[in-house]
PQR file with spaces between the fields and no chain letter, atoms N, CA, C, O and H, PARSE charges and radii, in Angstrom:
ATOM       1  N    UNK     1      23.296  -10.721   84.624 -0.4000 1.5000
ATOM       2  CA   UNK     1      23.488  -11.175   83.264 -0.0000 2.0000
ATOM       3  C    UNK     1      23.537   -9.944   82.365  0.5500 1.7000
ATOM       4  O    UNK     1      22.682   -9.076   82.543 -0.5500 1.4000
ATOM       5  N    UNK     2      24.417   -9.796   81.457 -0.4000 1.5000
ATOM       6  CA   UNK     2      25.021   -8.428   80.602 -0.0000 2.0000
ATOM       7  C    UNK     2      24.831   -9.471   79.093  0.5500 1.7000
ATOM       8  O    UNK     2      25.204  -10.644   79.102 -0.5500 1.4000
ATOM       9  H    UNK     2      25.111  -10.501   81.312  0.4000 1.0000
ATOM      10  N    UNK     3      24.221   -8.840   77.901 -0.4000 1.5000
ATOM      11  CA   UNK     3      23.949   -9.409   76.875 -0.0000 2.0000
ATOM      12  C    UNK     3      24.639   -7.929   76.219  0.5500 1.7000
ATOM      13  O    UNK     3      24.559   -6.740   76.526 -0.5500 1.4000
ATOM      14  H    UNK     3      23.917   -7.887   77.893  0.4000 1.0000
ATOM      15  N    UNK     4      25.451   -8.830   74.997 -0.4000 1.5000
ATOM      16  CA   UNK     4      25.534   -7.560   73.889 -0.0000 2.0000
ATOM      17  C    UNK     4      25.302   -8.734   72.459  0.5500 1.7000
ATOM      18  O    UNK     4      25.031   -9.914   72.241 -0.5500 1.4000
ATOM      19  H    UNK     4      25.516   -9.796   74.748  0.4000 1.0000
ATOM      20  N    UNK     5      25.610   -7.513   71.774 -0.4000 1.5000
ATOM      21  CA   UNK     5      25.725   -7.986   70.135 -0.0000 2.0000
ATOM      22  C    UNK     5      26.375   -9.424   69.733  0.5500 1.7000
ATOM      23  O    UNK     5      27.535   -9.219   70.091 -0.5500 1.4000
ATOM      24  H    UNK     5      25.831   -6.554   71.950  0.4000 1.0000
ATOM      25  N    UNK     6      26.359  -10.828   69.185 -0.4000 1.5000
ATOM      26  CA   UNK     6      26.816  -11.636   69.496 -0.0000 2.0000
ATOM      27  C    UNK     6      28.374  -11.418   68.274  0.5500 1.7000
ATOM      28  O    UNK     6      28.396  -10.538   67.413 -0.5500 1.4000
ATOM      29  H    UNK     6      25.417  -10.995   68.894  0.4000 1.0000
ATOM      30  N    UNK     7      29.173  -12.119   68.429 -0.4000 1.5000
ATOM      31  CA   UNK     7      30.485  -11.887   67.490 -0.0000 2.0000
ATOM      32  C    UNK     7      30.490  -13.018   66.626  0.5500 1.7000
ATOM      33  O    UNK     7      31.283  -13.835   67.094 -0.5500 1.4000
ATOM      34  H    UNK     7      29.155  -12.834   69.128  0.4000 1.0000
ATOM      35  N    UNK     8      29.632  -13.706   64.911 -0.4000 1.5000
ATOM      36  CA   UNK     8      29.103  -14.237   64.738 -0.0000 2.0000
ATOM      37  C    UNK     8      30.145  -14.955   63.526  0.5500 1.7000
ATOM      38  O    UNK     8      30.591  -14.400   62.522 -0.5500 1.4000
ATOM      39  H    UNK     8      28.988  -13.042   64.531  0.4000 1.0000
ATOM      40  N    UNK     9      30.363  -16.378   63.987 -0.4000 1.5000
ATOM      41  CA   UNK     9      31.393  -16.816   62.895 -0.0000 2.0000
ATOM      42  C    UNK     9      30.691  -16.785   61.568  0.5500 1.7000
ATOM      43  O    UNK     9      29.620  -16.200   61.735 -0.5500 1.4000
ATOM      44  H    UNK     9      30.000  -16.829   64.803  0.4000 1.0000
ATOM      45  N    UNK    10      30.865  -17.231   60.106 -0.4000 1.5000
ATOM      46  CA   UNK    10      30.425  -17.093   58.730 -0.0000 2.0000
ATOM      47  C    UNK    10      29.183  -18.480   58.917  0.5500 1.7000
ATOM      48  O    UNK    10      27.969  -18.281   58.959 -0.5500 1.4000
ATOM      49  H    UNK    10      31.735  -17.706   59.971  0.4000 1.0000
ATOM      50  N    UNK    11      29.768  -19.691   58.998 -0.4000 1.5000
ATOM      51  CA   UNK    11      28.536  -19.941   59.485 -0.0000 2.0000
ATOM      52  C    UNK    11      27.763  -19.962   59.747  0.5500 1.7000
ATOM      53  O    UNK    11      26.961  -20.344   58.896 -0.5500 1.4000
ATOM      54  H    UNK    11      30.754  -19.852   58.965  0.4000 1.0000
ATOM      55  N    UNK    12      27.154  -19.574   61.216 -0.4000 1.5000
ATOM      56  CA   UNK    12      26.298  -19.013   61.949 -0.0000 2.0000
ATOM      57  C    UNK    12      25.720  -17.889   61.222  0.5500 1.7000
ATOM      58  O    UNK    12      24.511  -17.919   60.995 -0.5500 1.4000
ATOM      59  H    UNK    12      27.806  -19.264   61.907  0.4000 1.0000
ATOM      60  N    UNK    13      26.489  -16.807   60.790 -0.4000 1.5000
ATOM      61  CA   UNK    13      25.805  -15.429   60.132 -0.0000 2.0000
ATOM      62  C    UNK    13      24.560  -16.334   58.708  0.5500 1.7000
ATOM      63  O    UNK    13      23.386  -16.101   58.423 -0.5500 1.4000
ATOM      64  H    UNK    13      27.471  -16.783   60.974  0.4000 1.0000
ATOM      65  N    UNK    14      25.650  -17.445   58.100 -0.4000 1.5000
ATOM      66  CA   UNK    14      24.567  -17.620   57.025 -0.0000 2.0000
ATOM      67  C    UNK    14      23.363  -18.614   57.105  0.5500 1.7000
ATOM      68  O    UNK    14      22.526  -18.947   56.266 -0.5500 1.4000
ATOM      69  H    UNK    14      26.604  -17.635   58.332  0.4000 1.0000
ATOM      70  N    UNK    15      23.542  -18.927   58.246 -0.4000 1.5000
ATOM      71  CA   UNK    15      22.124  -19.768   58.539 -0.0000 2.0000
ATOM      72  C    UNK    15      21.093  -18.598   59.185  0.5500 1.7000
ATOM      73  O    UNK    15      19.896  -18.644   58.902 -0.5500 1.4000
ATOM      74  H    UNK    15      24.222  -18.656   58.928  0.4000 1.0000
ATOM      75  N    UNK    16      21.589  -17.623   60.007 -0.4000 1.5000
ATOM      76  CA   UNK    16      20.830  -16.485   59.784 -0.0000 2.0000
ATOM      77  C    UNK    16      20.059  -15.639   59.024  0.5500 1.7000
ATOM      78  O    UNK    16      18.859  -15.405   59.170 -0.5500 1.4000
ATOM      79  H    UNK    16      22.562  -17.585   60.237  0.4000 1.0000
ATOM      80  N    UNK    17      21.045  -15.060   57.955 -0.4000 1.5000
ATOM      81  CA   UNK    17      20.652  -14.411   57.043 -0.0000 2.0000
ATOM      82  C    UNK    17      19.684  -15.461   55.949  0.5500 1.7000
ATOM      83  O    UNK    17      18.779  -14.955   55.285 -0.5500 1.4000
ATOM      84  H    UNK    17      22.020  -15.251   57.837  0.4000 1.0000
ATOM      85  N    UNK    18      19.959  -16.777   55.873 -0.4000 1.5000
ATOM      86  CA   UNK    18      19.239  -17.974   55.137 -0.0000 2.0000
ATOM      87  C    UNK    18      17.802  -17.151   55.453  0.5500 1.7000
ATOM      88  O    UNK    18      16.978  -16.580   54.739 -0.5500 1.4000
ATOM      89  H    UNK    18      20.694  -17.188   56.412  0.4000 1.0000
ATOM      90  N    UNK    19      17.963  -17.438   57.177 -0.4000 1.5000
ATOM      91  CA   UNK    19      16.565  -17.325   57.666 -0.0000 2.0000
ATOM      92  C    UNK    19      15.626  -15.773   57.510  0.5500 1.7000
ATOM      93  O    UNK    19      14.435  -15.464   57.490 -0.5500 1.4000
ATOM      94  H    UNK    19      18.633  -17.902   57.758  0.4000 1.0000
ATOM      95  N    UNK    20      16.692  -15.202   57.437 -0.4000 1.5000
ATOM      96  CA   UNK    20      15.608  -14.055   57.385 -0.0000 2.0000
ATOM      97  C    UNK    20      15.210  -13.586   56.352  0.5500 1.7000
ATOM      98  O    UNK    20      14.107  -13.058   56.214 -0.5500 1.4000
ATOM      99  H    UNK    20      17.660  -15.453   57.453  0.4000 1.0000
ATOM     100  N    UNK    21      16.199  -13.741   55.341 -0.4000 1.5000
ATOM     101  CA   UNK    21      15.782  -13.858   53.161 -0.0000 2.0000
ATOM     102  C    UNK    21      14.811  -14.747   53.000  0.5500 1.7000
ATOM     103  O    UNK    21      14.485  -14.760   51.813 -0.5500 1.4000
ATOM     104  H    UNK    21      17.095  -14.170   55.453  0.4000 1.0000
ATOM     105  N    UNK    22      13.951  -15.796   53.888 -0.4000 1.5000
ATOM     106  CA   UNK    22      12.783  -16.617   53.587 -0.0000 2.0000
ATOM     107  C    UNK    22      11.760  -16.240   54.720  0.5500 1.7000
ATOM     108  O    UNK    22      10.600  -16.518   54.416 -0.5500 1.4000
ATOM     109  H    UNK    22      14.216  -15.786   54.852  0.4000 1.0000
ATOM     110  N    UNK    23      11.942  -15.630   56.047 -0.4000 1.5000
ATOM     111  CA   UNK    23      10.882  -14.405   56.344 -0.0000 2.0000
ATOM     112  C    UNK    23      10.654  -13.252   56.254  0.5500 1.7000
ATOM     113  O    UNK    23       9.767  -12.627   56.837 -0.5500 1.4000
ATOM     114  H    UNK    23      12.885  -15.405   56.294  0.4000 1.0000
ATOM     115  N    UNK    24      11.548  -12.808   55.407 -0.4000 1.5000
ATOM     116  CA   UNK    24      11.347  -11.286   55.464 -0.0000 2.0000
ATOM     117  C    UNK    24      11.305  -10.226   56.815  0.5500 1.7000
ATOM     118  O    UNK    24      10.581   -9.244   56.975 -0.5500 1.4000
ATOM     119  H    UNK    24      12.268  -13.315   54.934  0.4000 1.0000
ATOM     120  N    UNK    25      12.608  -10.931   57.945 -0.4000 1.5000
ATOM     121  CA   UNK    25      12.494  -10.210   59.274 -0.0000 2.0000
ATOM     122  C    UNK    25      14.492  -10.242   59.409  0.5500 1.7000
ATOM     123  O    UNK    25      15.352  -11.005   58.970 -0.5500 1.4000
ATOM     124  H    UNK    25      13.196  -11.728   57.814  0.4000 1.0000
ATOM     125  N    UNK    26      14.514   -9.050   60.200 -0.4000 1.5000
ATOM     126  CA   UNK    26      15.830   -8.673   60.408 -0.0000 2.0000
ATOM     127  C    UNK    26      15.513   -9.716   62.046  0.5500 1.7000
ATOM     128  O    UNK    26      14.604   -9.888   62.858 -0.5500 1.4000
ATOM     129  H    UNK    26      13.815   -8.431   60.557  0.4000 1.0000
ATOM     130  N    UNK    27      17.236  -10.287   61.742 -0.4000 1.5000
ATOM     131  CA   UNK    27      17.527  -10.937   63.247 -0.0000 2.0000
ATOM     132  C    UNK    27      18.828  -10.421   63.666  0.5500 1.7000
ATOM     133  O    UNK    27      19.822  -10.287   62.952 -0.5500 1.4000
ATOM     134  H    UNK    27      17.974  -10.148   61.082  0.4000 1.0000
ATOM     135  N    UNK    28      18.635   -9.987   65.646 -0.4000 1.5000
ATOM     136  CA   UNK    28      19.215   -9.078   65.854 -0.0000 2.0000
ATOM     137  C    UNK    28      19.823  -10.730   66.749  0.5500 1.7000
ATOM     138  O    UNK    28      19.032  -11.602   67.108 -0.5500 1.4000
ATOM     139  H    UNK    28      17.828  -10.096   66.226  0.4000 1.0000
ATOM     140  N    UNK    29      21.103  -10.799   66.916 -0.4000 1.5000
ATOM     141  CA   UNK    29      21.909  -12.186   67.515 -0.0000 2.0000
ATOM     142  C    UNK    29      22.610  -11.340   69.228  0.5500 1.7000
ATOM     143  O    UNK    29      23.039  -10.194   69.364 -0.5500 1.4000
ATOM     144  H    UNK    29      21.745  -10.091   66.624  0.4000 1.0000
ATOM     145  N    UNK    30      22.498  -12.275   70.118 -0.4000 1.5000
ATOM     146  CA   UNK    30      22.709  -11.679   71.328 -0.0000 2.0000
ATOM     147  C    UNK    30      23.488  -13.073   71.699  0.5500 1.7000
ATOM     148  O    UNK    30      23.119  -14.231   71.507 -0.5500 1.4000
ATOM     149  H    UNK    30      22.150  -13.206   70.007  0.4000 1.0000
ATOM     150  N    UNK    31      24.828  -12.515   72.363 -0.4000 1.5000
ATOM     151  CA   UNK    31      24.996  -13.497   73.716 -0.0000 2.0000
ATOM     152  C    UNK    31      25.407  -12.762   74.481  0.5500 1.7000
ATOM     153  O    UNK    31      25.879  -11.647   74.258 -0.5500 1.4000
ATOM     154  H    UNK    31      25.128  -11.574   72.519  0.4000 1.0000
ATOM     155  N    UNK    32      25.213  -13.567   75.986 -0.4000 1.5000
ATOM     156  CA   UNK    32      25.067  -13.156   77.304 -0.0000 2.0000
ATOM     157  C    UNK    32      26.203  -13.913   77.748  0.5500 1.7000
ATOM     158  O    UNK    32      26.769  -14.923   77.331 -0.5500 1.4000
ATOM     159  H    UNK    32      24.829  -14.473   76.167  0.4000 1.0000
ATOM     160  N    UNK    33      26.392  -13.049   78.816 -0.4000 1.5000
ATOM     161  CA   UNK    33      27.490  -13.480   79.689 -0.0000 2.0000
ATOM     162  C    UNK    33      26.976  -13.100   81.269  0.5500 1.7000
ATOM     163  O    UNK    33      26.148  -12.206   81.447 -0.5500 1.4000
ATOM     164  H    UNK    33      25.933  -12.228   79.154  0.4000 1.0000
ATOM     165  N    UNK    34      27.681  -14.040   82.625 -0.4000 1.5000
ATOM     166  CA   UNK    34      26.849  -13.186   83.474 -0.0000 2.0000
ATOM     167  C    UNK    34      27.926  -12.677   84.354  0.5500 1.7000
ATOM     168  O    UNK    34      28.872  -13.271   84.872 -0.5500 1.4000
ATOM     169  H    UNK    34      28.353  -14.766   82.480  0.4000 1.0000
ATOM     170  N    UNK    35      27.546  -11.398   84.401 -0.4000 1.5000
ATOM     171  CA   UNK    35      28.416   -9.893   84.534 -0.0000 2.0000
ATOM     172  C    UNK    35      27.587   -9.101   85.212  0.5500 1.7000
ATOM     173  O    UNK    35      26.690   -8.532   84.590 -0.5500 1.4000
ATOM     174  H    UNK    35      26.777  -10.916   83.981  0.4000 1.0000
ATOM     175  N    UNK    36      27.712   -8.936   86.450 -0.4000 1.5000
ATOM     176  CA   UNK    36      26.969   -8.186   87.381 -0.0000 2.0000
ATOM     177  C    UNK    36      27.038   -6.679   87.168  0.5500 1.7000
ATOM     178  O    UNK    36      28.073   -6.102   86.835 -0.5500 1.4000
ATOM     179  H    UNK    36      28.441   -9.398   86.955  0.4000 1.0000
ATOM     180  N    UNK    37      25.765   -6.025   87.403 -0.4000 1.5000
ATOM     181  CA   UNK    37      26.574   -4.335   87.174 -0.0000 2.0000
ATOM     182  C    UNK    37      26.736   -3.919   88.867  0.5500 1.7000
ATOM     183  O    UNK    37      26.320   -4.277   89.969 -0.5500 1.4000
ATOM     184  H    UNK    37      24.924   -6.494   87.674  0.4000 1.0000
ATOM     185  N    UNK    38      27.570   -2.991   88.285 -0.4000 1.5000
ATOM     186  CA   UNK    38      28.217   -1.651   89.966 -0.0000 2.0000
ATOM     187  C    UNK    38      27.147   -1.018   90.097  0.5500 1.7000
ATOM     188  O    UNK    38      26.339   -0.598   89.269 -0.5500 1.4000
ATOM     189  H    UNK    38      27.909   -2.701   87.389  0.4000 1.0000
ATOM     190  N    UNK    39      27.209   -0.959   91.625 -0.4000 1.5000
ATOM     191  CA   UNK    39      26.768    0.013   92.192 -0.0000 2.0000
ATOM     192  C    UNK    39      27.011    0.841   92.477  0.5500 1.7000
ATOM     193  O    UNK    39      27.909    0.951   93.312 -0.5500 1.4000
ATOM     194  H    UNK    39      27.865   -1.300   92.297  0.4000 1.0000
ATOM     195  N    UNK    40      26.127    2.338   91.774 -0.4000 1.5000
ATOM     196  CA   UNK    40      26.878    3.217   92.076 -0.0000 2.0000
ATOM     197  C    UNK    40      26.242    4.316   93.374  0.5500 1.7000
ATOM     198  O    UNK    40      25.112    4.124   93.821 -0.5500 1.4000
ATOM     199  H    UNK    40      25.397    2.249   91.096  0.4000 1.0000
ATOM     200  N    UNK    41      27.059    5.374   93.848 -0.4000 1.5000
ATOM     201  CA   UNK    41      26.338    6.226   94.118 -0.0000 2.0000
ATOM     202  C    UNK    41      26.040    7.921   93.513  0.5500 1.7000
ATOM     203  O    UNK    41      26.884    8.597   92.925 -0.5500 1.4000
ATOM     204  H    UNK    41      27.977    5.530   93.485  0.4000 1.0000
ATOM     205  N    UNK    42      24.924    8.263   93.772 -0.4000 1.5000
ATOM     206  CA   UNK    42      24.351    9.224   92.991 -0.0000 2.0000
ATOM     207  C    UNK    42      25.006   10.104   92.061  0.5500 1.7000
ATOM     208  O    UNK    42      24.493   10.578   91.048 -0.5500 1.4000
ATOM     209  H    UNK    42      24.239    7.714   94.251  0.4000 1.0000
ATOM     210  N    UNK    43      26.447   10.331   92.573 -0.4000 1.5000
ATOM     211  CA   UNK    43      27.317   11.218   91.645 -0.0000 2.0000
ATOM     212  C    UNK    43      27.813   10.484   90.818  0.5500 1.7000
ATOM     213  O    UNK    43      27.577   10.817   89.656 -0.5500 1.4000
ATOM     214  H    UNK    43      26.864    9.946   93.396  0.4000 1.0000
ATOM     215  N    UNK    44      28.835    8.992   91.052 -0.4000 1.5000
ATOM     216  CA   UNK    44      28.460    7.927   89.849 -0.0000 2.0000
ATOM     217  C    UNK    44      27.562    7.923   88.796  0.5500 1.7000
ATOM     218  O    UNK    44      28.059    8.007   87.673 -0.5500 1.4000
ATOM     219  H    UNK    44      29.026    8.721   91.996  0.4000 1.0000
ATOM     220  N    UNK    45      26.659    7.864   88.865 -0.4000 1.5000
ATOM     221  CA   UNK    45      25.384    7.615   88.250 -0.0000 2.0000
ATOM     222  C    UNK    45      25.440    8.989   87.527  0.5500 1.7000
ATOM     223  O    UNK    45      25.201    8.990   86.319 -0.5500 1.4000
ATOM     224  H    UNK    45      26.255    7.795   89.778  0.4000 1.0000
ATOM     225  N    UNK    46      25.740   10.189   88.167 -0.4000 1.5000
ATOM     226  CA   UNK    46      25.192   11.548   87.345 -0.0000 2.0000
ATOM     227  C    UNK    46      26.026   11.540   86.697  0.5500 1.7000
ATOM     228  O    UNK    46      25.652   11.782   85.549 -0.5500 1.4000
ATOM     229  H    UNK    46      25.934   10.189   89.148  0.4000 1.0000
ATOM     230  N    UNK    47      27.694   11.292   86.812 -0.4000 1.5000
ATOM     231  CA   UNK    47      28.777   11.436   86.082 -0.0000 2.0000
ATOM     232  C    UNK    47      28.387   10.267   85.025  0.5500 1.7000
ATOM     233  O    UNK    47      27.893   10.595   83.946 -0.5500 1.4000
ATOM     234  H    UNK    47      27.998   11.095   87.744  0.4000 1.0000
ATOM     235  N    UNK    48      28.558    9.231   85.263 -0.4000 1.5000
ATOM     236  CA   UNK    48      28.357    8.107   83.658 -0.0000 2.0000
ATOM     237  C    UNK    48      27.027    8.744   82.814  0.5500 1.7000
ATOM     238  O    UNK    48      27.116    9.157   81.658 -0.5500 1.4000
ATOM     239  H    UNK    48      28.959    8.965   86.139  0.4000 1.0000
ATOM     240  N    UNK    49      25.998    8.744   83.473 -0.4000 1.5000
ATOM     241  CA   UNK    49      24.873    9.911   82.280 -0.0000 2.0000
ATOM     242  C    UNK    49      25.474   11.017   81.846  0.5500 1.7000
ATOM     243  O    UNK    49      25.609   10.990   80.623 -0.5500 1.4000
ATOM     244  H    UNK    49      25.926    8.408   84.412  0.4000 1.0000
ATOM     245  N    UNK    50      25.899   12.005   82.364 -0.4000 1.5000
ATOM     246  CA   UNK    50      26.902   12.792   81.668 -0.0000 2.0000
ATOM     247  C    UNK    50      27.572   12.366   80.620  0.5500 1.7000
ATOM     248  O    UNK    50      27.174   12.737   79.515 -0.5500 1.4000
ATOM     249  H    UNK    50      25.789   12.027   83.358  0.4000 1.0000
ATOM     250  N    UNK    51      28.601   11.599   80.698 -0.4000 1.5000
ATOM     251  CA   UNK    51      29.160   11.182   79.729 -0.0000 2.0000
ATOM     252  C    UNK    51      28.654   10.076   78.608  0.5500 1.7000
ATOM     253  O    UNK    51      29.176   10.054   77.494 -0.5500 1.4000
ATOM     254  H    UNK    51      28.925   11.298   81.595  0.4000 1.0000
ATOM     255  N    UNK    52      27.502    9.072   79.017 -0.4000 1.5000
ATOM     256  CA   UNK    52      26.484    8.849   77.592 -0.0000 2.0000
ATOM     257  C    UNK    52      26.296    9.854   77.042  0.5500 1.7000
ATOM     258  O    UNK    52      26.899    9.986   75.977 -0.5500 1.4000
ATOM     259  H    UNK    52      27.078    9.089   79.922  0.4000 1.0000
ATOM     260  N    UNK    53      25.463   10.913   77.467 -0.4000 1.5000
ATOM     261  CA   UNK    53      25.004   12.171   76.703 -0.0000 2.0000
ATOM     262  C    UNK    53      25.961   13.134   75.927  0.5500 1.7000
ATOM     263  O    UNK    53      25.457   13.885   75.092 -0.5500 1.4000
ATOM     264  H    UNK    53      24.973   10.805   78.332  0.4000 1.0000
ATOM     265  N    UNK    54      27.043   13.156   76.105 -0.4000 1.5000
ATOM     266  CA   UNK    54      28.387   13.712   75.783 -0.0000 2.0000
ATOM     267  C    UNK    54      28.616   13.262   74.391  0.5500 1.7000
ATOM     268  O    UNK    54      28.576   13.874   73.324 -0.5500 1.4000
ATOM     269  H    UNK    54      27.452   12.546   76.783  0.4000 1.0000
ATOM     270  N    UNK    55      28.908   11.822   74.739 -0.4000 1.5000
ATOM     271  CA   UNK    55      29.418   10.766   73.733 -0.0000 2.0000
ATOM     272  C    UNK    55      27.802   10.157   72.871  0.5500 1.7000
ATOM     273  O    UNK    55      27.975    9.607   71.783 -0.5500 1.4000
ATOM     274  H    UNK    55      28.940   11.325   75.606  0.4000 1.0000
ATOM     275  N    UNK    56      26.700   10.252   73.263 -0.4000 1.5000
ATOM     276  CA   UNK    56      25.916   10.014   72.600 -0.0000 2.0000
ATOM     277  C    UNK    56      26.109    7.796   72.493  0.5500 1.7000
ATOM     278  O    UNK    56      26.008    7.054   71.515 -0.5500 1.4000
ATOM     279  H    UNK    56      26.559   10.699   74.146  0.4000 1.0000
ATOM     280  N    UNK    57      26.367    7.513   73.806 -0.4000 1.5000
ATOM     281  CA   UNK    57      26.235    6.041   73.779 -0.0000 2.0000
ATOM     282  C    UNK    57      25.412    5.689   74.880  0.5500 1.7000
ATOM     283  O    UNK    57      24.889    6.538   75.601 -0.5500 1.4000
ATOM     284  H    UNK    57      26.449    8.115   74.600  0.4000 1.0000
ATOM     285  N    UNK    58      25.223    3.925   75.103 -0.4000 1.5000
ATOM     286  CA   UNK    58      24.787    3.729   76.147 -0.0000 2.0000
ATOM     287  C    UNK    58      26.142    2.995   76.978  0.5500 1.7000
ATOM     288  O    UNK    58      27.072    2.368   76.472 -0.5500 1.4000
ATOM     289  H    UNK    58      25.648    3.235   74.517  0.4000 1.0000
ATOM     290  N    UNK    59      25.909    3.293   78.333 -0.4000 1.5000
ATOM     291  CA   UNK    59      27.531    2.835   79.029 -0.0000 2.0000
ATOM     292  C    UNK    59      26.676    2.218   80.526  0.5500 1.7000
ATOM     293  O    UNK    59      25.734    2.702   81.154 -0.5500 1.4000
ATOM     294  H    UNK    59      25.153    3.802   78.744  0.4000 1.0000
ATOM     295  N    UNK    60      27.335    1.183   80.697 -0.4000 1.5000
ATOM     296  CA   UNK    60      27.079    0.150   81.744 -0.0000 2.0000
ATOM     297  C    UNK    60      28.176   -0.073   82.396  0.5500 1.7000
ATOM     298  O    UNK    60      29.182   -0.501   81.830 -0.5500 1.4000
ATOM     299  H    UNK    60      28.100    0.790   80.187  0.4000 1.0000
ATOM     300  N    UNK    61      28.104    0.266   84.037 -0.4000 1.5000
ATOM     301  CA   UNK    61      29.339    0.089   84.501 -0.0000 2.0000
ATOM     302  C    UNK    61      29.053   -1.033   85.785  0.5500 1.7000
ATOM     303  O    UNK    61      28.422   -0.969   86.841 -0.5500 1.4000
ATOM     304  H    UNK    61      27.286    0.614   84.496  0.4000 1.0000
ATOM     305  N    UNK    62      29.904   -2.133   85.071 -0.4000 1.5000
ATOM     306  CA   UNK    62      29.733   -3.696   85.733 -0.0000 2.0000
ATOM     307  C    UNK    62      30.924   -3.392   87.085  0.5500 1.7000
ATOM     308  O    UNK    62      31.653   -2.446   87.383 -0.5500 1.4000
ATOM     309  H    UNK    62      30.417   -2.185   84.214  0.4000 1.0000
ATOM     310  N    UNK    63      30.614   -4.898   87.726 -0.4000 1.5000
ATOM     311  CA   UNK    63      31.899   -5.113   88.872 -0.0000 2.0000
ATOM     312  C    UNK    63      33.153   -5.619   88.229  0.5500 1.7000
ATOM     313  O    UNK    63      33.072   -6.581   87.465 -0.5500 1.4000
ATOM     314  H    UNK    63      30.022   -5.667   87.484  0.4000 1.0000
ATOM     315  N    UNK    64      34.606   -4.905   88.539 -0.4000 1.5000
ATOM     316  CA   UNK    64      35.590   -5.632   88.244 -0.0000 2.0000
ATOM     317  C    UNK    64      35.743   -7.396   88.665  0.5500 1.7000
ATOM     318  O    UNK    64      36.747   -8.026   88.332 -0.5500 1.4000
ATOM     319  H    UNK    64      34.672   -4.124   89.160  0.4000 1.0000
């Protein structure tokens, strides 16, 4: 299961934001999808950290 940032119609965003202007808390919205990650081996692995650190992201490399 791979979760990112959810893509949030106007709707949805304002029953959110409703909610968090009457608690006083930031809400962070997620959906999931299920998306297996690759396996890699060790030079895989050293090469994609390499290139987070490069690029300054986080990078997940799933199965086609």
């Amino acid at each position: 299961m791979f979760c990112t940032l959810a893509d949030l119609d106007q709707d949805k965003l304002s029953r959110i934001q409703a909610w968090e202007e009457k608690n006083g808390s930031t809400v962070l919205a997620f959906s999931c999808s299920d998306i297996q990650a690759a396996v890699l081996d060790q030079t895989g692995l050293d090469d994609l950290q390499g290139i987070e650190k490069e690029l300054g992201l986080s990078l997940v490399a799933v199965k086609a």
